[in-house]
C-alpha positions as CSV (number, residue, x, y, z in Angstrom):
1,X,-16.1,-0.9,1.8
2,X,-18.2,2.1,2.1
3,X,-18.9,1.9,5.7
4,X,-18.0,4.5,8.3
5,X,-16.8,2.6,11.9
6,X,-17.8,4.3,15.2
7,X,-14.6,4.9,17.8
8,X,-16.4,4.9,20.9
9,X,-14.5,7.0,23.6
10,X,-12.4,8.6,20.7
11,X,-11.8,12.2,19.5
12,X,-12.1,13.4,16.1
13,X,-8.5,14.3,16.0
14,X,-7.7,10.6,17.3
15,X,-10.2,9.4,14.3
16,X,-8.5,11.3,11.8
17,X,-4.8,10.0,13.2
18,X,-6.2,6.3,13.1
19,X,-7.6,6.7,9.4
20,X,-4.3,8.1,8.1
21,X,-2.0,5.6,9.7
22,X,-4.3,2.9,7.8
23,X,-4.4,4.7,4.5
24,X,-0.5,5.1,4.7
25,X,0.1,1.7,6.0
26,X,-3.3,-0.5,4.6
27,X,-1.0,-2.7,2.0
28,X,1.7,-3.5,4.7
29,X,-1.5,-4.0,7.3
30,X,-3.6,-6.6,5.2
31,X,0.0,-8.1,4.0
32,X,0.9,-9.7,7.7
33,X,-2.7,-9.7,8.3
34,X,-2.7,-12.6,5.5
35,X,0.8,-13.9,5.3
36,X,1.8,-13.2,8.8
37,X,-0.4,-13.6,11.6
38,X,-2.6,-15.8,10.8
39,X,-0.2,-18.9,9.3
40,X,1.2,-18.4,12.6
41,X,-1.3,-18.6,14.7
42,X,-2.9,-21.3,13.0
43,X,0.2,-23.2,13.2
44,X,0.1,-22.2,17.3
45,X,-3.4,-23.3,17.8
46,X,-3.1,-26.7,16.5
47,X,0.1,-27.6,17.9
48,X,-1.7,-26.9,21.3
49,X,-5.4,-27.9,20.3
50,X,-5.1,-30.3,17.4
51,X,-7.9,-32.6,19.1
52,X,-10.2,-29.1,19.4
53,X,-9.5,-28.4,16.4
54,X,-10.5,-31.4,14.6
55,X,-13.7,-31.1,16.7
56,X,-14.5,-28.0,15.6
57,X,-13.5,-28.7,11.5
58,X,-16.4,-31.5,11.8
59,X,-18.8,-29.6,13.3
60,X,-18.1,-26.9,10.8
61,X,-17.0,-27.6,7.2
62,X,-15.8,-25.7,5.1
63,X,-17.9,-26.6,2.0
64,X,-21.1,-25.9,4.2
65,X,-20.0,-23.4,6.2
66,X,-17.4,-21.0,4.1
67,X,-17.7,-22.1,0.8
68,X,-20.8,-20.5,-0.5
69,X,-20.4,-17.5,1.9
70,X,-17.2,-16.8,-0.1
71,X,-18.5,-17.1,-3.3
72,X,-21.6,-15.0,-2.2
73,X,-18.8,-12.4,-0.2
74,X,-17.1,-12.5,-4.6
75,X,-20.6,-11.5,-6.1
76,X,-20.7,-9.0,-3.6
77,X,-17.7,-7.8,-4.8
78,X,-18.2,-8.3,-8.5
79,X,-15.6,-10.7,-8.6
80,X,-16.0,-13.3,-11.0
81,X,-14.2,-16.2,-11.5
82,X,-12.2,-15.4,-15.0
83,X,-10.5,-12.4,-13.3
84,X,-7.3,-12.7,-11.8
85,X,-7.9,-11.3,-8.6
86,X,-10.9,-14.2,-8.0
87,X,-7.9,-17.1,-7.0
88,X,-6.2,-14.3,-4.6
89,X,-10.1,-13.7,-2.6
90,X,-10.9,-17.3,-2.5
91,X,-8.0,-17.8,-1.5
92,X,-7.9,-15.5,1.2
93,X,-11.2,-16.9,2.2
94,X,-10.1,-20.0,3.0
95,X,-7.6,-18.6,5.0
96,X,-10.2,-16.6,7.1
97,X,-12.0,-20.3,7.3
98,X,-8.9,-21.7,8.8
99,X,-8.3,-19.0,11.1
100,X,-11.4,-18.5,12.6
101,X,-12.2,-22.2,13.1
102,X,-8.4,-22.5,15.2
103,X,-9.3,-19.3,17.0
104,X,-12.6,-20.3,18.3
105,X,-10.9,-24.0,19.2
106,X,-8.7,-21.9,21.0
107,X,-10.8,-20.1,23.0
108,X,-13.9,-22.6,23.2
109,X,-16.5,-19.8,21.0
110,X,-20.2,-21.1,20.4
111,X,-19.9,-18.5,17.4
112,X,-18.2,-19.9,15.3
113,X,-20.2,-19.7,12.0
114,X,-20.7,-15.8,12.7
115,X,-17.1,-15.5,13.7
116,X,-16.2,-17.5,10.2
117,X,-18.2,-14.9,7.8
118,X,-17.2,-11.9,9.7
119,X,-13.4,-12.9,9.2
120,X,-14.3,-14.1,5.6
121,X,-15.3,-10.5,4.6
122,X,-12.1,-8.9,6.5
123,X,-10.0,-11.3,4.8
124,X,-11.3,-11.0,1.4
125,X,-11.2,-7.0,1.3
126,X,-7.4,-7.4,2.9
127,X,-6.6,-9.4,-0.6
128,X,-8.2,-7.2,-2.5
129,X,-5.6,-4.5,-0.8
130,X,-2.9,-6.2,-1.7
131,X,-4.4,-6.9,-5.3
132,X,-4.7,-3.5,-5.9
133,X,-1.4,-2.4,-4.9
134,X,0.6,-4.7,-6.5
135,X,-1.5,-3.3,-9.7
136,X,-0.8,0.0,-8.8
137,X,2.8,-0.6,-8.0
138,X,3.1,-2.1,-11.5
139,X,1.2,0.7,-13.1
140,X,2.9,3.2,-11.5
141,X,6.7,2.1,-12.2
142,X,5.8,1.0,-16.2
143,X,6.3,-2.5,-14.9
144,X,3.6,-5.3,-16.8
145,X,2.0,-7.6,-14.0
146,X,2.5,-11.0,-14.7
147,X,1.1,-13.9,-12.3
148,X,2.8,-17.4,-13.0
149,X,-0.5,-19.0,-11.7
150,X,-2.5,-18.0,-14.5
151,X,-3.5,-20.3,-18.0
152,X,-2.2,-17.1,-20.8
153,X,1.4,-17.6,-18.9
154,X,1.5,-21.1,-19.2
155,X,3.8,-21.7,-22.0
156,X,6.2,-18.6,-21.6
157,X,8.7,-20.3,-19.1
């Protein structure tokens, strides 16, 4: 998350306008990039490409391809599987597996296990985003976060 991306062609002044309008806008950014765009274009490229796709999910499953990668993307992240944010990741992950393996049916891509771990990393920090905001949101208004997915919750409704 540390990394510094070169704008070729750009001005400082344009940098600086590009960073602020993420900072100002990352939660609502990473929200349709997860919940948005890519259900819908998943749902786009396999009305069109459903034979494609089916190709492609053989050649590249998820449990070879994705599954450890996500995991290993987690570690990375120190995000272990007893914390609440690890379902929301994965999750996310999966997601990015999905997407990436419709896109490059769409467009006929010989990359397609690069393609699937560079999404899986963009994905997974776009959850953690949203994570964090809704943490901070909660935080910041005296609300108490409470995720009806969880096991401590189970019994309170």
């Amino acid at each position: 998350m540390g990394k510094r991306y070169q704008f070729v062609g750009m001005s400082v002044m344009e940098k600086e306008k590009r960073r602020k309008y993420y900072e100002d806008n990352k939660y609502d950014i990473c929200n349709k990039t997860l919940n948005k765009y890519c259900v819908k274009k998943i749902e786009e490229v396999r009305n069109l490409y459903i034979d494609r796709v089916n190709d492609y999910i053989g050649r590249y499953p998820f449990e070879k391809y994705a599954d450890c990668y996500i995991k290993r993307e987690l570690y990375k992240y120190k995000i272990f599987s007893m914390h609440d944010r690890y379902a929301d990741c994965y999750d996310a992950g999966m997601m990015a597996y999905l997407y990436s393996v419709h896109r490059c049916a769409e467009m006929l891509y010989s990359h397609t296990e690069a393609y699937i771990k560079k999404l899986i990393r963009i994905y997974i920090v776009c959850a953690l985003v949203i994570y964090d905001d809704t943490k901070n949101l909660c935080h910041t208004n005296g609300f108490r976060e409470i995720r009806l997915d969880t096991d401590a919750h189970f019994d309170r409704y």
